[in-house]
N, C-alpha and C positions, 0 to 999 in steps of 0.2 A: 298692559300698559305699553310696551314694546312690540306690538303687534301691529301691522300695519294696515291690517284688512285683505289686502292684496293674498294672501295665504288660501282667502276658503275665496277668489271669484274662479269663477269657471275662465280660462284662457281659449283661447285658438290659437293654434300652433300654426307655424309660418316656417319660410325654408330662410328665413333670415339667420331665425336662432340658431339652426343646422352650421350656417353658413360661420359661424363665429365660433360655436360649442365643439362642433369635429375639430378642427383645427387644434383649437385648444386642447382638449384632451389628446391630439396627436401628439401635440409639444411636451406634455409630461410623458406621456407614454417614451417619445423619442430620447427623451434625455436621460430615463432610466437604462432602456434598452443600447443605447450608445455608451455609457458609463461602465454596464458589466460585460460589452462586448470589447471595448479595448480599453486602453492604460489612461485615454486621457481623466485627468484630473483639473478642475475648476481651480484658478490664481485665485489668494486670500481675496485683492482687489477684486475679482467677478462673483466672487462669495461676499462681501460686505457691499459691493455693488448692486448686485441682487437681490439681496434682500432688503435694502433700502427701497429700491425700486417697487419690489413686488410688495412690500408692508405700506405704501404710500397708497399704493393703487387699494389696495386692500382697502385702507380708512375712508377714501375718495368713494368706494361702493357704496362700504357698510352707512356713509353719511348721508350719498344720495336718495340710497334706499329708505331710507327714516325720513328724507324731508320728501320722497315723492309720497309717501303712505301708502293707501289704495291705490294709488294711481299707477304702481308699479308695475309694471308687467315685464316677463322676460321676451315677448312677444310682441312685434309693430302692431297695435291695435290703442285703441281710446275706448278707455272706460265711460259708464254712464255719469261716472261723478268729474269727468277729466275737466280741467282747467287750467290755463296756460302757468307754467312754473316760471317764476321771476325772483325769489328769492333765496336766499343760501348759495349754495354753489353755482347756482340756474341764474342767478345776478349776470356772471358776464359770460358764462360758459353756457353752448346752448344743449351741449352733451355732458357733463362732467364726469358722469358711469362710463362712457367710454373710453375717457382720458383714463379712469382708474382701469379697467381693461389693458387699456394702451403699455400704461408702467408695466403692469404682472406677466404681461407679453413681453415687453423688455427684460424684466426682472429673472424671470426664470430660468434661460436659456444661459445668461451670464452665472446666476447661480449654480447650476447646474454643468455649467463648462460645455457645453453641448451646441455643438455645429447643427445637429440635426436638428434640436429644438428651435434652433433660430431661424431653420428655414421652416418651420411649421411656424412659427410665431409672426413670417412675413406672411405667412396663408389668413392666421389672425388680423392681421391689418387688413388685408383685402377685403375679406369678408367685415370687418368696421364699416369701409368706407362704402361698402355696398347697402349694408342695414343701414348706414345711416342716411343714404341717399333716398331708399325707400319712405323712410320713417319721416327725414324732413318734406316730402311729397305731402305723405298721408299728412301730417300738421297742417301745411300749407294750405291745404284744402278743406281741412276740417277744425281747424280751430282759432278761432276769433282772435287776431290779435298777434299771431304767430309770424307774420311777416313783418309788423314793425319791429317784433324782438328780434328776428332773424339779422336786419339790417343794424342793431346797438350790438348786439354780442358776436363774440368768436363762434367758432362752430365746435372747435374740438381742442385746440392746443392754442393757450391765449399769446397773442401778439404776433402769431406765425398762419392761425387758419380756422 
């Protein structure tokens, strides 16, 4: 019942996911390895900051994921059953998994108290804005309808972009 399909398709792997997944595991890597190399220690504030953050972004995946189904992929590609997402979070947002990225990339570094995690977490954004530049390409071209949604909704962060 909780399965989305997406589990057993075959993917193709792309340097996009690289582009977003290095990073990220950089940023926990960095923020442990900065933690037992010197004294600093994360403020309650960047510790309940944090984790607001990064559980928000969490929900914002786990939600996405259930309403793309099969359609999921962690990979720029279009499935055989794809069809343009317009409802749930895909209402005004035309990435809403990214936004949720976007927070835990926020979130961790503050949690964490980690200088280094925050410069791996700006590598995170870059690599966003790079997939998603890709990704709105590949739609544009390939799916019916995708340009008038482009033109009603945000791209990533509602009222700013």
């Amino acid at each position: 019942m909780w399965r989305t399909g997406s589990l057993w398709r075959t993917w193709t792997p792309e340097w996009t996911f690289q582009a977003v997944n290095l990073p990220y595991r950089m940023m926990v890597v960095a923020g442990v390895v900065e933690h037992l190399l010197t004294s600093h220690e994360p403020t309650s504030i960047g510790v309940l900051s944090g984790v607001a953050l990064a559980l928000a972004g969490i929900a914002i995946r786990v939600v996405c994921h259930f309403q793309l189904g099969a359609r999921f992929s962690p990979y720029v590609e279009l499935a055989d059953e794809h069809h343009l997402m317009q409802t749930g979070l895909y209402r005004h947002l035309r990435h809403p998994m990214y936004l949720g990225t976007l927070l835990i990339a926020a979130g961790l570094p503050l949690l964490m108290g980690s200088v280094w995690a925050a410069g791996c977490a700006v590598l995170v954004v870059v690599g966003l804005l790079v997939r998603i530049s890709k990704e709105e390409q590949l739609l544009r071209q390939h799916l019916p309808g995708y340009n008038e949604y482009a033109i009603r909704t945000w791209r990533l962060i509602p009222g700013v972009w």
